[in-house]
C-alpha positions as CSV (number, residue, x, y, z in Angstrom):
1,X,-137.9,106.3,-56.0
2,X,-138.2,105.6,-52.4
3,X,-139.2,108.8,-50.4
4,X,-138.7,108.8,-46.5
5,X,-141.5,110.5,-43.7
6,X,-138.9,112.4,-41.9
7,X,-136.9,115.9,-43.5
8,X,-133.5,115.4,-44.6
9,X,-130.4,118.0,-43.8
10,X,-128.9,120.0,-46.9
11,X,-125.0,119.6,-46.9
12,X,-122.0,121.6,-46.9
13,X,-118.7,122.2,-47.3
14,X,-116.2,124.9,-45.5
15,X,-112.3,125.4,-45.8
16,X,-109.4,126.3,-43.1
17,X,-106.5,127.7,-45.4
18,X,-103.7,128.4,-43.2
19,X,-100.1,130.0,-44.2
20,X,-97.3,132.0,-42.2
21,X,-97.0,135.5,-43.6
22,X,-94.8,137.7,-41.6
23,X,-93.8,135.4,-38.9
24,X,-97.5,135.1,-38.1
25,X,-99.7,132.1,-38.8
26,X,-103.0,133.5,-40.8
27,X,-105.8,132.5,-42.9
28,X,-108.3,132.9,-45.5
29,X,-111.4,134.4,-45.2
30,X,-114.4,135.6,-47.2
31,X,-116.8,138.2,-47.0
32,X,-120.6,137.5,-47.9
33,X,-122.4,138.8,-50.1
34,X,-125.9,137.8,-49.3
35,X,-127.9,136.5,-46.2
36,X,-127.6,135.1,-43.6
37,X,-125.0,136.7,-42.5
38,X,-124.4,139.3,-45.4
39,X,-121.3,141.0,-45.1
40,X,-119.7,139.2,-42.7
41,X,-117.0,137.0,-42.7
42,X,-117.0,133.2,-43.2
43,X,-114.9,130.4,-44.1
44,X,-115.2,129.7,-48.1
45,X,-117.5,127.4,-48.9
46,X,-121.0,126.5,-49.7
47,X,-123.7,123.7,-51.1
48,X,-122.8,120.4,-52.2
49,X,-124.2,119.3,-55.5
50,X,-126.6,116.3,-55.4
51,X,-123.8,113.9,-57.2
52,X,-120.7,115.5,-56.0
53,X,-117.9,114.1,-54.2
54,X,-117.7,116.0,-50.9
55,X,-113.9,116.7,-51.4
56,X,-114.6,118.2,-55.3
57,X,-117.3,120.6,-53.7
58,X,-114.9,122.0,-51.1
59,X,-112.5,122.4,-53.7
60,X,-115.1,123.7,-56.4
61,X,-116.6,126.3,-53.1
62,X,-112.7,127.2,-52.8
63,X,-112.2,128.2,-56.7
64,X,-115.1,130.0,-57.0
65,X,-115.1,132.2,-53.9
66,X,-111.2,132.8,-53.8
67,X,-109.8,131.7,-57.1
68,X,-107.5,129.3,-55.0
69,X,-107.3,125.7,-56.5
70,X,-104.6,123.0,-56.6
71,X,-104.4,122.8,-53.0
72,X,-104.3,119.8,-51.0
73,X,-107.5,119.6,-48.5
74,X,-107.6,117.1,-45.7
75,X,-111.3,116.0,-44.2
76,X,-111.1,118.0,-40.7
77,X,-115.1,117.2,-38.8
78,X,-118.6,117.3,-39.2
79,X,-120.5,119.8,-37.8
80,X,-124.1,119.0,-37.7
81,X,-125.3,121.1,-34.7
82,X,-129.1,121.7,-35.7
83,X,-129.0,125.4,-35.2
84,X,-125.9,126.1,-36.5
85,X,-127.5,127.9,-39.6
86,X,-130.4,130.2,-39.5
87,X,-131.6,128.8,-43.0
88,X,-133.0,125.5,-41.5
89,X,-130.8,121.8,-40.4
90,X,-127.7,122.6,-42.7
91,X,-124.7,120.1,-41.8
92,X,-121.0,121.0,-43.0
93,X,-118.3,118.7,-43.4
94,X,-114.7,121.5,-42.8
95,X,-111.5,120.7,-44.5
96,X,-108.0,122.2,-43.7
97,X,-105.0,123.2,-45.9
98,X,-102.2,124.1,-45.6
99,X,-100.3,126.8,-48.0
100,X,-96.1,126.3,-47.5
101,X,-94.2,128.9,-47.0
102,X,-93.0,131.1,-50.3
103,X,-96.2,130.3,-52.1
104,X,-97.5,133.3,-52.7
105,X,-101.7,133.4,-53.3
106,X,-103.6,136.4,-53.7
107,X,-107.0,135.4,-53.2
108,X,-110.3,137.3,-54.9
109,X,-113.6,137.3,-54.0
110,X,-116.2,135.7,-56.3
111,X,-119.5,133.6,-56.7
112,X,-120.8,134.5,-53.5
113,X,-118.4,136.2,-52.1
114,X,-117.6,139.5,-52.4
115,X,-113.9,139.9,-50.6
116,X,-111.2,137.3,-50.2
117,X,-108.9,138.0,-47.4
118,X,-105.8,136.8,-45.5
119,X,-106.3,137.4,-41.4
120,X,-103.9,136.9,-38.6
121,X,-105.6,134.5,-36.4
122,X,-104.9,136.9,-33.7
123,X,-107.0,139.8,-35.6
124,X,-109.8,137.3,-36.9
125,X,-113.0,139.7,-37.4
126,X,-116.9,138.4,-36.1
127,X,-117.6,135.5,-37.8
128,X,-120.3,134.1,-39.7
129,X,-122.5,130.4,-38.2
130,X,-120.1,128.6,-36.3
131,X,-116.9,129.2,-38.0
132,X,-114.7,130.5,-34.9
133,X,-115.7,126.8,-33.5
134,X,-114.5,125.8,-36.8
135,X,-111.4,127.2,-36.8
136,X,-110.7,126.3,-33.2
137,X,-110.6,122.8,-33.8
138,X,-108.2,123.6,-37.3
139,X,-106.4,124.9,-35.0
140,X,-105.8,122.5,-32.8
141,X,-105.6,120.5,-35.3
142,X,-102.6,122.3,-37.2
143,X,-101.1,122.5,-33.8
144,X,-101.0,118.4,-33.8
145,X,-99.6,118.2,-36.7
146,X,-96.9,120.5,-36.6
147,X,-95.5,118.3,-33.5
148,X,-95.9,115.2,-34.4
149,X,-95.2,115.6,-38.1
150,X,-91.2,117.1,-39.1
151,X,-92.6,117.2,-42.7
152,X,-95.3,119.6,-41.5
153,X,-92.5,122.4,-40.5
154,X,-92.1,123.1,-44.7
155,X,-94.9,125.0,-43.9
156,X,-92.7,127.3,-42.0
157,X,-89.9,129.9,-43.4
158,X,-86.2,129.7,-43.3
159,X,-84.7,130.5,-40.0
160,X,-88.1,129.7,-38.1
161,X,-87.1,127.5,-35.1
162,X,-88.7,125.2,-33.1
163,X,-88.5,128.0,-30.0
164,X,-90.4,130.4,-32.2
165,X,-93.0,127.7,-32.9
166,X,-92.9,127.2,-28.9
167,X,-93.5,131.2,-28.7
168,X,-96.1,131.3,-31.0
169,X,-97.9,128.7,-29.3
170,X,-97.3,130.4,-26.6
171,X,-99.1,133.5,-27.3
172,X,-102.1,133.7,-29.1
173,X,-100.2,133.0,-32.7
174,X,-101.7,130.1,-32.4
């Protein structure tokens, strides 16, 4: 096997769950259970195995430190900033989801993480690496697709109109 001169990154994965609860847009968060960052919250997510598919280890990350599976995740950036992770040149690739409306999931923390948790994005806690730079752009993101997509609004509930969509954007619902 050909070996190269230079180090190589190590690879990750991280997921932006979102879903309306209460009128409020939210989503999913884990707390650590070891260092860095012990304790504190982070996307799920983790290491991607030498011979995985990038979109099976986000989904594997996901089950294992939520018990959430059968979602649909969409690719949302790379993040390769080289001091974005005290543990040495870690690069992530985030997904987003998207939970409709009515679905209810009760996460649980697991693997590596010891609480699973749904947040307002209005009352997000201190975050772990660079996952409120994360989130920002799933925001923005979310926000995209909401106008420019009519099949997007099944994510909202009965009786949610477009002006409360226009209110929420508004404020800092999103």
């Amino acid at each position: 096997m050909y070996t190269y001169d230079h180090p190589r990154p190590a690879l990750t994965v991280d997921v932006v769950i979102f879903t309306i609860r209460t009128n409020h847009l939210h989503l999913l968060l884990v707390r650590r259970k070891q260092e860095p960052f012990a304790q504190m919250w982070a996307l799920p997510g983790g290491f991607v195995d030498i011979d995985e598919p990038l979109n099976q280890a986000a989904a594997r990350e996901l089950e294992e430190e939520t018990g959430v599976r059968g979602v649909y995740l969409e690719q949302l950036y790379t993040y390769g900033d080289p001091d974005r992770d005290p543990r040495g040149r870690i690069v992530t690739v985030a997904y987003i989801a998207f939970i409709p409306i009515g679905e209810e999931i009760h996460p649980e923390g697991g693997d590596d993480a010891d609480q699973a948790r749904w947040f307002s994005v209005n009352e997000l806690p201190d975050l772990a690496f660079d996952h409120a730079k994360i989130i920002t752009d799933a925001l923005s993101r979310l926000r995209e697709k909401l106008e420019s997509n009519p099949k997007s609004m099944l994510l909202l509930p009965d009786g949610f109109t477009l002006d409360k969509l226009q209110q929420m954007k508004s404020q800092k619902d999103f």
